[in-house]
DSSP file (Angstrom, degrees, kcal/mol; ACC not computed):
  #  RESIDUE AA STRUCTURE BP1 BP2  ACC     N-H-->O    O-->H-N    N-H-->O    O-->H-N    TCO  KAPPA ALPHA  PHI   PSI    X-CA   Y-CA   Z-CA
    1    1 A X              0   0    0      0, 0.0     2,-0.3     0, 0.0     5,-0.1   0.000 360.0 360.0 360.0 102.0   29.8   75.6  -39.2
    2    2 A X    >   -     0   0    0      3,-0.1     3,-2.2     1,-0.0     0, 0.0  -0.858 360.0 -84.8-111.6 171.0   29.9   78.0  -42.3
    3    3 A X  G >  S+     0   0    0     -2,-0.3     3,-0.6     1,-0.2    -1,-0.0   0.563 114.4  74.0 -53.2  -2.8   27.4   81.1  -43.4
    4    4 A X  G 3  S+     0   0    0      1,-0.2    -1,-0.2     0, 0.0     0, 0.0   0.746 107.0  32.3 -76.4 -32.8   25.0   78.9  -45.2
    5    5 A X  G <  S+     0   0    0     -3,-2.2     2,-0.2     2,-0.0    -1,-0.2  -0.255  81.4 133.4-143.8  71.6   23.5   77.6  -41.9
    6    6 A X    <   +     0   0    0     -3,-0.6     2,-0.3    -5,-0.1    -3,-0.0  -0.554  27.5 167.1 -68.8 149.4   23.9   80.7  -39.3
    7    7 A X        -     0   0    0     -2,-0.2     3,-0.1     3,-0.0    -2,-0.0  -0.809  34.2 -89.1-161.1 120.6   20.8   81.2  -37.5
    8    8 A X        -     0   0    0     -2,-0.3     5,-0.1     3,-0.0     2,-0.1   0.305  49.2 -95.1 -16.5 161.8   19.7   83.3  -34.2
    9    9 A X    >   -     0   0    0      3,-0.1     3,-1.5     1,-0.1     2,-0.2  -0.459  58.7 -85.2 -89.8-175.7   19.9   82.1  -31.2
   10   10 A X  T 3  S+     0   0    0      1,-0.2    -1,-0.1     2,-0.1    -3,-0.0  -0.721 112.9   6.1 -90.6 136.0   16.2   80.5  -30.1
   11   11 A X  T 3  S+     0   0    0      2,-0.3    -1,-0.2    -2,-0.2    -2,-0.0   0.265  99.3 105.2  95.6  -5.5   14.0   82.9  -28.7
   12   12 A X  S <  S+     0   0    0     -3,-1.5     2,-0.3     2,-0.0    -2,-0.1   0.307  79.7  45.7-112.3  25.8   16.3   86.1  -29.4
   13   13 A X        -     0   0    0     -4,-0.2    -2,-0.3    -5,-0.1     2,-0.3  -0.971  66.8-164.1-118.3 160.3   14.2   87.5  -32.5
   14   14 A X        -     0   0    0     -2,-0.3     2,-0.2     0, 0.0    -2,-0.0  -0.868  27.4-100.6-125.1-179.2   10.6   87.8  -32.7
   15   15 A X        -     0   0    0     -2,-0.3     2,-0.1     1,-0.1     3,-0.0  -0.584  44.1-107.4 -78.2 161.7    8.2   88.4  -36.0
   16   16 A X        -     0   0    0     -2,-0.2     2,-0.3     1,-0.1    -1,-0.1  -0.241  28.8-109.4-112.6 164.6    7.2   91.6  -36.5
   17   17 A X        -     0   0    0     -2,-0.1     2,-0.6     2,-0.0    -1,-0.1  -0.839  32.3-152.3-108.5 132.8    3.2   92.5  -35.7
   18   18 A X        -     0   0    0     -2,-0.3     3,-0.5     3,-0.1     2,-0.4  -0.967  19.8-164.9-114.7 115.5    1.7   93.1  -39.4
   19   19 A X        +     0   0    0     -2,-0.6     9,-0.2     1,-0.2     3,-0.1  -0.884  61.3  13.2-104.5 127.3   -1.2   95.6  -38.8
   20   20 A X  S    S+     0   0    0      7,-2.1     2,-0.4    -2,-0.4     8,-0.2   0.753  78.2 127.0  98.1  24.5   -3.9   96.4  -41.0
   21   21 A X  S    S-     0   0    0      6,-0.7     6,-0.2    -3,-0.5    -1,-0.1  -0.779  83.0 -68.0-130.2  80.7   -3.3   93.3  -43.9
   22   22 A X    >>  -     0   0    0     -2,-0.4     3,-1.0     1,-0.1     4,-0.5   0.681  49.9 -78.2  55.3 143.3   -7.1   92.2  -43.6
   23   23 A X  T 34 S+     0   0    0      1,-0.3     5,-0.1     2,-0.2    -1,-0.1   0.557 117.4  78.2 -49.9 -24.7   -9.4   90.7  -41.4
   24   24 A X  T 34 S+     0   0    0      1,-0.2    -1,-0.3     2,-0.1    -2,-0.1   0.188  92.8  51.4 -54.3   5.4   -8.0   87.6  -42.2
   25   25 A X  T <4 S-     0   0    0     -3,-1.0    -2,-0.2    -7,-0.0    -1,-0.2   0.546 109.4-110.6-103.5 -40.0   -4.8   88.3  -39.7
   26   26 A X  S  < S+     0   0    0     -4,-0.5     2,-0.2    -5,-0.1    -3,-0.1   0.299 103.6  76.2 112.0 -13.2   -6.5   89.2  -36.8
   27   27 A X        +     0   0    0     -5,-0.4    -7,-2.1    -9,-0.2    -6,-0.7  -0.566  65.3 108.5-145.9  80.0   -5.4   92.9  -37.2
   28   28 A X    >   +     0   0    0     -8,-0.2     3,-2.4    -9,-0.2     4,-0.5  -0.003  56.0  45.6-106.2-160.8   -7.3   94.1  -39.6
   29   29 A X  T 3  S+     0   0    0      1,-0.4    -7,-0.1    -2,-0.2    -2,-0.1  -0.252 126.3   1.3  45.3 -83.6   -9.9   96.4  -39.3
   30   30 A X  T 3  S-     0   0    0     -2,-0.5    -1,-0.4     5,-0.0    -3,-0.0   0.707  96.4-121.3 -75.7  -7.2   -8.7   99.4  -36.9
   31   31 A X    <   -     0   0    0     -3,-2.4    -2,-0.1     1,-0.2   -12,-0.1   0.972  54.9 -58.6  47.5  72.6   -5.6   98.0  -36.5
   32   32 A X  S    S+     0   0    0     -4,-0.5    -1,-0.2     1,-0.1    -3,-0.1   0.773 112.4 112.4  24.0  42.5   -5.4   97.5  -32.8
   33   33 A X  S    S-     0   0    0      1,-0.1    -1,-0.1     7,-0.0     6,-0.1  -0.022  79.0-125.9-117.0  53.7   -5.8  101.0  -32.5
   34   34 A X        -     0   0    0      6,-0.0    -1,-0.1     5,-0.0     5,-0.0   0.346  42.9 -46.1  53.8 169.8   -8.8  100.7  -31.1
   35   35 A X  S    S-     0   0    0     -3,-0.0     5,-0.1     5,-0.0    -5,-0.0  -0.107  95.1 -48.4-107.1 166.7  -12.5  102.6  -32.4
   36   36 A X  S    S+     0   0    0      4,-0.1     3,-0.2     3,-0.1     2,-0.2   0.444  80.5 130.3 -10.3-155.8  -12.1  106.9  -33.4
   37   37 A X  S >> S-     0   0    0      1,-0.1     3,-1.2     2,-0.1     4,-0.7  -0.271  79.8 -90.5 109.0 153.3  -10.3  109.0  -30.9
   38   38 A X  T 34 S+     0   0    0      1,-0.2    -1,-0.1    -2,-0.2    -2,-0.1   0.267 127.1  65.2 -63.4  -0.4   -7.5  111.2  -31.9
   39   39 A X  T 34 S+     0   0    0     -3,-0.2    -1,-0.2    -6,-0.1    -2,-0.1   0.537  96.1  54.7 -99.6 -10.6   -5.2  108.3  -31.3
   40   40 A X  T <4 S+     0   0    0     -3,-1.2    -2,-0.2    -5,-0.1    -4,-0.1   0.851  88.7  96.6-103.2 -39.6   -6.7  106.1  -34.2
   41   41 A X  S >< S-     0   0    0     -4,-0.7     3,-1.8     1,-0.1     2,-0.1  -0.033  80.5-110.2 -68.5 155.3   -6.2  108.9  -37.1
   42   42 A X  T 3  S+     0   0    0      1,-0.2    -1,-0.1     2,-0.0    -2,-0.1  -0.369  98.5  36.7 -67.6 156.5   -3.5  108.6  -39.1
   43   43 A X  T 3  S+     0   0    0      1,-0.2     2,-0.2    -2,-0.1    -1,-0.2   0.556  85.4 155.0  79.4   5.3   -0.2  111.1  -39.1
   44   44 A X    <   +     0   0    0     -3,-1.8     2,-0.3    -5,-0.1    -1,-0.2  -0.346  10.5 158.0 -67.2 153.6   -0.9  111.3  -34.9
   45   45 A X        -     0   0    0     -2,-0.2     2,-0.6     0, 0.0     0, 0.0  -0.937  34.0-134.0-164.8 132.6    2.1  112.2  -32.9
   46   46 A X        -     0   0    0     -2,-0.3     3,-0.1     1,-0.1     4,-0.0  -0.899  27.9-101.2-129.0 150.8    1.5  113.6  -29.5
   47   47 A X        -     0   0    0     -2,-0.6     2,-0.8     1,-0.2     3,-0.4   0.340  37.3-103.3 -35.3 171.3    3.5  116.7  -28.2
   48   48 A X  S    S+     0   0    0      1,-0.3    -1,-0.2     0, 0.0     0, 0.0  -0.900 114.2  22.8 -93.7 114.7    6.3  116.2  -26.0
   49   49 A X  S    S+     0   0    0     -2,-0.8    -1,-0.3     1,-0.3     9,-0.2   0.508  81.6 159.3  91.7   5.6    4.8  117.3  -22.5
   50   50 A X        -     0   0    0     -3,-0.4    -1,-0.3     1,-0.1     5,-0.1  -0.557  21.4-174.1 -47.2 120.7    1.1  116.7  -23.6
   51   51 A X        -     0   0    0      3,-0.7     3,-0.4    -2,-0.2    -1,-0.1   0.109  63.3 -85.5-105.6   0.3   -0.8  116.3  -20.3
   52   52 A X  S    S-     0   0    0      2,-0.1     3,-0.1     1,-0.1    -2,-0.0   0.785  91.2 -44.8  87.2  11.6   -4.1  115.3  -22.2
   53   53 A X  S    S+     0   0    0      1,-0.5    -1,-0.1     0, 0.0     3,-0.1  -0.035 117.3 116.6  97.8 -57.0   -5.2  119.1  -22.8
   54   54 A X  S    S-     0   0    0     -3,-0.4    -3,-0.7     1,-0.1    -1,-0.5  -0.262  82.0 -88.8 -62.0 147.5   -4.3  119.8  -19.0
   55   55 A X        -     0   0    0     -3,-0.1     5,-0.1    -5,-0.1    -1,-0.1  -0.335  48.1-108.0 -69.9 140.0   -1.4  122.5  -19.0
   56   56 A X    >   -     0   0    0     -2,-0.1     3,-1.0    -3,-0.1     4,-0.3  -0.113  13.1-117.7 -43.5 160.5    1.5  121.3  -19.1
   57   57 A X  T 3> S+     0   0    0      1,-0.2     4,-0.8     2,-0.2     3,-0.4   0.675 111.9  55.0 -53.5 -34.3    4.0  121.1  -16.5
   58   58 A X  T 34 S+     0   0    0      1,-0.2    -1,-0.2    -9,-0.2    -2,-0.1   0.321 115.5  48.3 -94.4   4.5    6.7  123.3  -18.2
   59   59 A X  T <4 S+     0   0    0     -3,-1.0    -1,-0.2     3,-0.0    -2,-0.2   0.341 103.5  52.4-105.2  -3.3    3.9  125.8  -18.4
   60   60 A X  T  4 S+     0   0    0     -3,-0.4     2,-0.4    -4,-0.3    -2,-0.2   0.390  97.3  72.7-100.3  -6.9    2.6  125.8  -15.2
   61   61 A X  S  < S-     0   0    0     -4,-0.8     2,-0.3     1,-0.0     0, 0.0  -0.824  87.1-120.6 -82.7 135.5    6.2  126.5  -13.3
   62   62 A X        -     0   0    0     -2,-0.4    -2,-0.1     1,-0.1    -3,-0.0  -0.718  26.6 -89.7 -79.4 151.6    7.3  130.1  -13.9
   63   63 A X        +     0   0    0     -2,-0.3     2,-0.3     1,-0.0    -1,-0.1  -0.306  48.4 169.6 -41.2 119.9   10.4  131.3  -15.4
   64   64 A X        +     0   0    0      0, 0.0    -1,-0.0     0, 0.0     2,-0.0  -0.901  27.7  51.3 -82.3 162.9   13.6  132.0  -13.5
   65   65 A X        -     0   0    0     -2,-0.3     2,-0.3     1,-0.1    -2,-0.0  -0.166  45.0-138.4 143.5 124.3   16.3  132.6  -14.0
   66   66 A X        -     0   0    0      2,-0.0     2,-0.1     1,-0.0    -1,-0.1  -0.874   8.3-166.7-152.9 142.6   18.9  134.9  -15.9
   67   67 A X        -     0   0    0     -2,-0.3     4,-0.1     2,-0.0    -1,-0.0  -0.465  21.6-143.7-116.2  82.8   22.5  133.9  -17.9
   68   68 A X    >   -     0   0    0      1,-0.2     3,-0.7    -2,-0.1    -2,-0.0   0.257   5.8-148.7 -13.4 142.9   24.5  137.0  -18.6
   69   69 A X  T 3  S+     0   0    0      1,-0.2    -1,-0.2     3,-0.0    -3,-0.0   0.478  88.8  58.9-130.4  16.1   25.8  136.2  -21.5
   70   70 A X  T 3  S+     0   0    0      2,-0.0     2,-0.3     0, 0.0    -1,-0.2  -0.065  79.4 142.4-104.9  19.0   29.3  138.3  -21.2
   71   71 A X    <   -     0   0    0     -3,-0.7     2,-0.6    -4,-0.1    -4,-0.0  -0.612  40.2-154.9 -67.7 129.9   30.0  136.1  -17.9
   72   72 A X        -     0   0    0     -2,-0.3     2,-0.2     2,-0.0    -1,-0.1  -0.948   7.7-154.9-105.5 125.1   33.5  135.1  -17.6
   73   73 A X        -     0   0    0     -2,-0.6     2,-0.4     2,-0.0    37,-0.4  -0.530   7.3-164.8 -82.4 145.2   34.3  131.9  -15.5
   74   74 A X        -     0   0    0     -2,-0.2     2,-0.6    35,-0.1    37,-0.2  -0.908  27.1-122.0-125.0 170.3   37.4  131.0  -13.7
   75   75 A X        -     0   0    0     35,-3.1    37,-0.4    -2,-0.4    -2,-0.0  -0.843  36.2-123.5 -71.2  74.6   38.7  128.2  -12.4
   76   76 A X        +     0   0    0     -2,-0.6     2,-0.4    35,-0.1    37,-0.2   0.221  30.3 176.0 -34.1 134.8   39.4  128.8   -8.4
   77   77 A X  B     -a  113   0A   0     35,-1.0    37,-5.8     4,-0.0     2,-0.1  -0.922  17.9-151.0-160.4 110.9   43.2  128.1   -7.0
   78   78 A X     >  -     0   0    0     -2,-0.4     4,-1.5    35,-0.2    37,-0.1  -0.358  25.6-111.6 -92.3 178.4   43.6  128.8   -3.6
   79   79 A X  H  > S+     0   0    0     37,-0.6     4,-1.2     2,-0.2     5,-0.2   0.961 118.4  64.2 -70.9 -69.1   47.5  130.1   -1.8
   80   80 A X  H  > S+     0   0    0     36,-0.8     4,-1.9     2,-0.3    -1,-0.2   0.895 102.3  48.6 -33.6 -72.7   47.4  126.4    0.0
   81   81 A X  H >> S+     0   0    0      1,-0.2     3,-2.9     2,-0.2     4,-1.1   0.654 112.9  45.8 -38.6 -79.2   47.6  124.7   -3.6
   82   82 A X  H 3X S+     0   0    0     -4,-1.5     4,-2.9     1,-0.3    -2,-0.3   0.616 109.1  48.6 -24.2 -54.4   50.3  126.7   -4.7
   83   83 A X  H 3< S+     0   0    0     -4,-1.2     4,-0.3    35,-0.3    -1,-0.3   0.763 110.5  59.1 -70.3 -18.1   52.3  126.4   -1.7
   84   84 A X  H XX S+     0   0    0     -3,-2.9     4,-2.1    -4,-1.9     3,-1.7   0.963 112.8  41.2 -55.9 -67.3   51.5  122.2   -2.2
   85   85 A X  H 3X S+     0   0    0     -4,-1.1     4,-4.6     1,-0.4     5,-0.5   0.957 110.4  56.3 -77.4 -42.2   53.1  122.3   -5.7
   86   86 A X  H 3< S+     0   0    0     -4,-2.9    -1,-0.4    -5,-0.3    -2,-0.3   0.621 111.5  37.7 -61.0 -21.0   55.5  124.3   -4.6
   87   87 A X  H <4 S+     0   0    0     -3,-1.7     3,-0.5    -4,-0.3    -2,-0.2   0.841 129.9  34.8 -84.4 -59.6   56.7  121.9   -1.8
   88   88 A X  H  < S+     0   0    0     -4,-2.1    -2,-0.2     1,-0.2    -3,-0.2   0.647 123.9  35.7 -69.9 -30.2   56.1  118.8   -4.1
   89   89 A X  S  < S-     0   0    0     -4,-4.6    -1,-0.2    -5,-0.3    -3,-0.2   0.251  97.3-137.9-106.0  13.5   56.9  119.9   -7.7
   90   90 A X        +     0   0    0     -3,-0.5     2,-0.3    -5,-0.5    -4,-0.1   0.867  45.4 158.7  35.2  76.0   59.8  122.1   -6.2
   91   91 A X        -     0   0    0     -6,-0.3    -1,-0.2    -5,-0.2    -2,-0.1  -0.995  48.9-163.2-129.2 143.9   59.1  125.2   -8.6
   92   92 A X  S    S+     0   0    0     -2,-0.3    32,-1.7     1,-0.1     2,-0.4   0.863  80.4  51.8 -98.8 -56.4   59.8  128.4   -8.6
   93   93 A X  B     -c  124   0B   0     30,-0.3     2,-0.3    32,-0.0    32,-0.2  -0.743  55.8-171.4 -44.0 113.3   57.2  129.4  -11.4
   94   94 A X        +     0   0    0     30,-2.5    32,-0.4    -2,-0.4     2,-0.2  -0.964  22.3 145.0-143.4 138.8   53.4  128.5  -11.5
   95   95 A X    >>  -     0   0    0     -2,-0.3     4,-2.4    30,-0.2     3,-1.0  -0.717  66.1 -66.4-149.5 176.7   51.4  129.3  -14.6
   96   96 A X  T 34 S+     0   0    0      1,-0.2     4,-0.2     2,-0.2     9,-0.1   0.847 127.5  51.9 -41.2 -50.4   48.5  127.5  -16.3
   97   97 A X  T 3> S+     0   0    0      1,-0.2     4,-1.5     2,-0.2    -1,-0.2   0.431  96.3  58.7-118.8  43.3   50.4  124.7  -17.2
   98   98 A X  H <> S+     0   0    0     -3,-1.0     4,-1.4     2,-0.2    -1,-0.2   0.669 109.2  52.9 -76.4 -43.6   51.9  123.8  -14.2
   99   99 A X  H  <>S+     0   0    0     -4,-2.4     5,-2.6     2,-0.2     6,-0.7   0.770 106.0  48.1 -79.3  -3.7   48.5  123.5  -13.1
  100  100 A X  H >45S+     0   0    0     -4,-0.2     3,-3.8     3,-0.2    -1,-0.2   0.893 112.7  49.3 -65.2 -58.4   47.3  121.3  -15.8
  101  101 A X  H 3<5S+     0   0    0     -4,-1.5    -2,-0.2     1,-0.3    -1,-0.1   0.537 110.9  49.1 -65.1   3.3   50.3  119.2  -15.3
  102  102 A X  T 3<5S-     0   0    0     -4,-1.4    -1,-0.3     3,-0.1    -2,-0.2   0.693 115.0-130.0-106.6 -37.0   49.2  119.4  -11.3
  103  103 A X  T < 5S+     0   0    0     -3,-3.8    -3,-0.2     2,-0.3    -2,-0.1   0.622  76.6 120.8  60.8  60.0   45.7  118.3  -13.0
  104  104 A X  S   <S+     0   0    0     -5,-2.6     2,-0.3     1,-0.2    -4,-0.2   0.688  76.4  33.0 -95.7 -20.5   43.8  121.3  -11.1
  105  105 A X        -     0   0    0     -6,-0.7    -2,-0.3    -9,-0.1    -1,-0.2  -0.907  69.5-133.8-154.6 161.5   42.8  122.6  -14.4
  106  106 A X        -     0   0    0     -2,-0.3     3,-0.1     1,-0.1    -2,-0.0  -0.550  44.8-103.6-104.6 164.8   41.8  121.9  -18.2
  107  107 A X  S    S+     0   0    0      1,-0.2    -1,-0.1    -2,-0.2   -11,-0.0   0.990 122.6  56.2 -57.9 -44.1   43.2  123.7  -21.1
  108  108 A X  S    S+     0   0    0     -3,-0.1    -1,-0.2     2,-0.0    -3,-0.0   0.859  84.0 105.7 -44.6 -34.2   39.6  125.6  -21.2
  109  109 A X        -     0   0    0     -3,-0.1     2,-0.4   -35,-0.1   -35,-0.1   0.051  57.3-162.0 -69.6 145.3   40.0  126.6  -17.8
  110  110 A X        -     0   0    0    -37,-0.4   -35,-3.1     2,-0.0     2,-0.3  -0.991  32.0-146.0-113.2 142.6   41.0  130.8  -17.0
  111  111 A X        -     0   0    0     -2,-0.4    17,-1.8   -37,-0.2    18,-0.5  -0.809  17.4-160.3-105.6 151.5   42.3  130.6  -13.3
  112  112 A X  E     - b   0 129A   0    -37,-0.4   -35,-1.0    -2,-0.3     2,-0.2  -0.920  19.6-119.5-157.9 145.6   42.1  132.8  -10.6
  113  113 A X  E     -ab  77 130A   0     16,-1.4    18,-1.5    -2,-0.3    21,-0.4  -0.272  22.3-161.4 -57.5 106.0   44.0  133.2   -7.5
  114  114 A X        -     0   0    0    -37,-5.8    -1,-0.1    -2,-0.2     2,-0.0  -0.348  17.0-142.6 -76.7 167.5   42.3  132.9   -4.0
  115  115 A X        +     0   0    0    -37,-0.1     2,-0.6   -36,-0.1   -37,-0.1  -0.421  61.0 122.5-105.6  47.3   43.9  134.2   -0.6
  116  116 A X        +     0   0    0      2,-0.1   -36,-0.8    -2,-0.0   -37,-0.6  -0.976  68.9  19.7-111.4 111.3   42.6  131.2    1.5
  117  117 A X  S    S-     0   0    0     -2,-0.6     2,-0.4   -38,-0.2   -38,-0.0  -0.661  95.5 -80.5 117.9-166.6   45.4  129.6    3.1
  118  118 A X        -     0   0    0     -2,-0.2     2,-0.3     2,-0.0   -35,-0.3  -0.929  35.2-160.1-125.4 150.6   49.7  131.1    3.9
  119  119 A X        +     0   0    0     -2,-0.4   -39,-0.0    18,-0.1   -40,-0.0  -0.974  19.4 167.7-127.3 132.4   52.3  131.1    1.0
  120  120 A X        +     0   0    0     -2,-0.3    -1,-0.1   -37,-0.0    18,-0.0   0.344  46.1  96.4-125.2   8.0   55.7  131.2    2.2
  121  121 A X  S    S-     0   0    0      1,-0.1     2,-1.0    21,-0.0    22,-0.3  -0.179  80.4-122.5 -58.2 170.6   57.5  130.4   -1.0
  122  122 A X        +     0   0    0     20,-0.1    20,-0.1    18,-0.0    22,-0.1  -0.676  50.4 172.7-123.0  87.0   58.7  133.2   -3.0
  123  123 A X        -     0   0    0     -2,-1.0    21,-1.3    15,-0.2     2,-0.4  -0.070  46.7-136.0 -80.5-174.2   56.7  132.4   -6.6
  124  124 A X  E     -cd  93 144B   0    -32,-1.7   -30,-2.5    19,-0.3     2,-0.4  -0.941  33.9-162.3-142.6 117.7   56.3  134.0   -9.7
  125  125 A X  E     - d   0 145B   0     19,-1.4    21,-2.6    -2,-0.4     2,-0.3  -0.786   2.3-166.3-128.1 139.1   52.0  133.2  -10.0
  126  126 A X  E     + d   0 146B   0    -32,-0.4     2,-0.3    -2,-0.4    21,-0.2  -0.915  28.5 138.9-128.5 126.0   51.0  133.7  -13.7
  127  127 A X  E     - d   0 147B   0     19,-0.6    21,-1.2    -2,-0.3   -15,-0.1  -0.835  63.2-117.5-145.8-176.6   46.9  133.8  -13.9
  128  128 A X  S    S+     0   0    0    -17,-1.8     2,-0.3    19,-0.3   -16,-0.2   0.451  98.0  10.4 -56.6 -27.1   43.9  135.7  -15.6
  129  129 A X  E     +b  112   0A   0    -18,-0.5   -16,-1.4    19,-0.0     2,-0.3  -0.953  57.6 177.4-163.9 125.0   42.6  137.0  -12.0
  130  130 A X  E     -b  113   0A   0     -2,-0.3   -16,-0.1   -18,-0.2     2,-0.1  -0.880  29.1-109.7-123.7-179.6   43.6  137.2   -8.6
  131  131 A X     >  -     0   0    0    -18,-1.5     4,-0.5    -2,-0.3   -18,-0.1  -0.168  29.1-115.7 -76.6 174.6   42.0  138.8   -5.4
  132  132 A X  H  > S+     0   0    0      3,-0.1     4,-2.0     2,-0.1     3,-0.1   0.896 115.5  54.4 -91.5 -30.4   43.1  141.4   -3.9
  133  133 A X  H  > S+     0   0    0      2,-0.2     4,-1.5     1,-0.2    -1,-0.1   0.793 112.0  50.0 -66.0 -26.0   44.1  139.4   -0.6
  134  134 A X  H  > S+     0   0    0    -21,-0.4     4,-1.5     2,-0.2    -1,-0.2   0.683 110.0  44.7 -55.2 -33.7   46.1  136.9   -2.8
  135  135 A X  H  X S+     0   0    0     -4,-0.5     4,-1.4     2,-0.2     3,-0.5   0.913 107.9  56.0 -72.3 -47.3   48.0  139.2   -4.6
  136  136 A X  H >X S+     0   0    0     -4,-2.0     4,-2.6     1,-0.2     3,-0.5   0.902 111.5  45.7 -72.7 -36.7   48.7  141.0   -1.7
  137  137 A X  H 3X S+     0   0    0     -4,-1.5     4,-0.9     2,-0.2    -1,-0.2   0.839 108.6  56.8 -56.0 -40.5   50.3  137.5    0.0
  138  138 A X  H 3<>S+     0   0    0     -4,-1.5     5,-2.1    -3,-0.5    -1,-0.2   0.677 108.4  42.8-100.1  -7.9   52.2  136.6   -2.9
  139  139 A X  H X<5S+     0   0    0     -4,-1.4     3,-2.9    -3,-0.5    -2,-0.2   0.909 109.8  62.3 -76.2 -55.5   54.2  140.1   -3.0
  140  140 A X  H 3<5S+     0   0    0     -4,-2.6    -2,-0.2     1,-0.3    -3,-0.1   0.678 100.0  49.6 -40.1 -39.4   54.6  139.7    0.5
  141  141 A X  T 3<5S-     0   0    0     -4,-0.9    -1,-0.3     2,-0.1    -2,-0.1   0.279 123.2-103.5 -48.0 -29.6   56.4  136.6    0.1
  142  142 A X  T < 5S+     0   0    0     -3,-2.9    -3,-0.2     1,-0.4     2,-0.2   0.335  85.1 121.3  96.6   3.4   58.6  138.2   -2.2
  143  143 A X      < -     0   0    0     -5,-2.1    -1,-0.4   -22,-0.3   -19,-0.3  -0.590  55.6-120.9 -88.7 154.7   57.0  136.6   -5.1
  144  144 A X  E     -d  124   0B   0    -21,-1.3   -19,-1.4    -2,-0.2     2,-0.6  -0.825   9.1-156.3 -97.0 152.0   55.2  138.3   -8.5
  145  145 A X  E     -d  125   0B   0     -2,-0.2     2,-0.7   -21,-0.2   -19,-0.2  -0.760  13.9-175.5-110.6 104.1   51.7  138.0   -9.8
  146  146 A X  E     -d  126   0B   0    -21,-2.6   -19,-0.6    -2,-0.6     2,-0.0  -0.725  22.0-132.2-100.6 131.4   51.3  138.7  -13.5
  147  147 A X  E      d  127   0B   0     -2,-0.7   -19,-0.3   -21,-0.2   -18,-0.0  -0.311 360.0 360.0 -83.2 121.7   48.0  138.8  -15.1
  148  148 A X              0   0    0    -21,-1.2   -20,-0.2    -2,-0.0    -1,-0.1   0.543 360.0 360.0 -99.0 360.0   47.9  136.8  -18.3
């Protein structure tokens, strides 16, 4: 075998349909696009959503809806996790990227701290947000929360 006689495999190309080279092809004359209609001129393209003239769908649903566009998202981390890393990765100190390396969070991510669950470790919580019932658990505890 060399490159002088490669060849497809049988059956996995076809020839290409040549429309509209004379009645002597067999598709000639409209060029199997059938007799006038707005489908036969040239340069047609139909919309995306074209019902045919009926409205469209994306114009007969109404609008809802609103995105604020100063929204800031966090990432949720409840007391339970902490106190989890804090049994398992035996740290004193949790920040962002203990909690990548925990993989709870991406670098994009801003966290804030939930109250759901008991901390009895005594941390030091670095986030962007807590609650107020979190904060108040993690002073209680003897640990601080400082706001990054």
């Amino acid at each position: 075998m060399d490159l002088s006689n490669l060849k497809p495999a049988e059956g996995s190309t076809k020839t290409r349909k040549r429309i509209g080279r004379g009645q002597g092809s067999g598709k000639g004359g409209t060029s199997t696009k059938g007799h006038k209609g707005q489908k036969s001129r040239s340069g047609y393209s139909r919309k995306t959503g074209f019902e045919g003239g009926q409205m469209p769908l994306q114009r007969r649903l109404p609008k809802f809806g609103f995105n604020p566009l100063k929204r800031v998202e966090y990432r949720a981390i409840n007391l339970e996790k902490l106190q989890e890393i804090a049994d398992t990765q035996k740290v004193s100190k949790i920040n962002p990227k203990v909690l990548m390396e925990a993989g709870l969070i991406s670098p994009k991510h801003l966290v804030k701290i939930l109250g759901k669950g008991s901390l009895k470790a005594k941390l030091e919580v670095e986030a962007h947000a807590f609650s107020k019932s979190a904060e108040e658990a993690i002073t209680s505890a003897g640990g601080t929360a400082v706001k990054l």
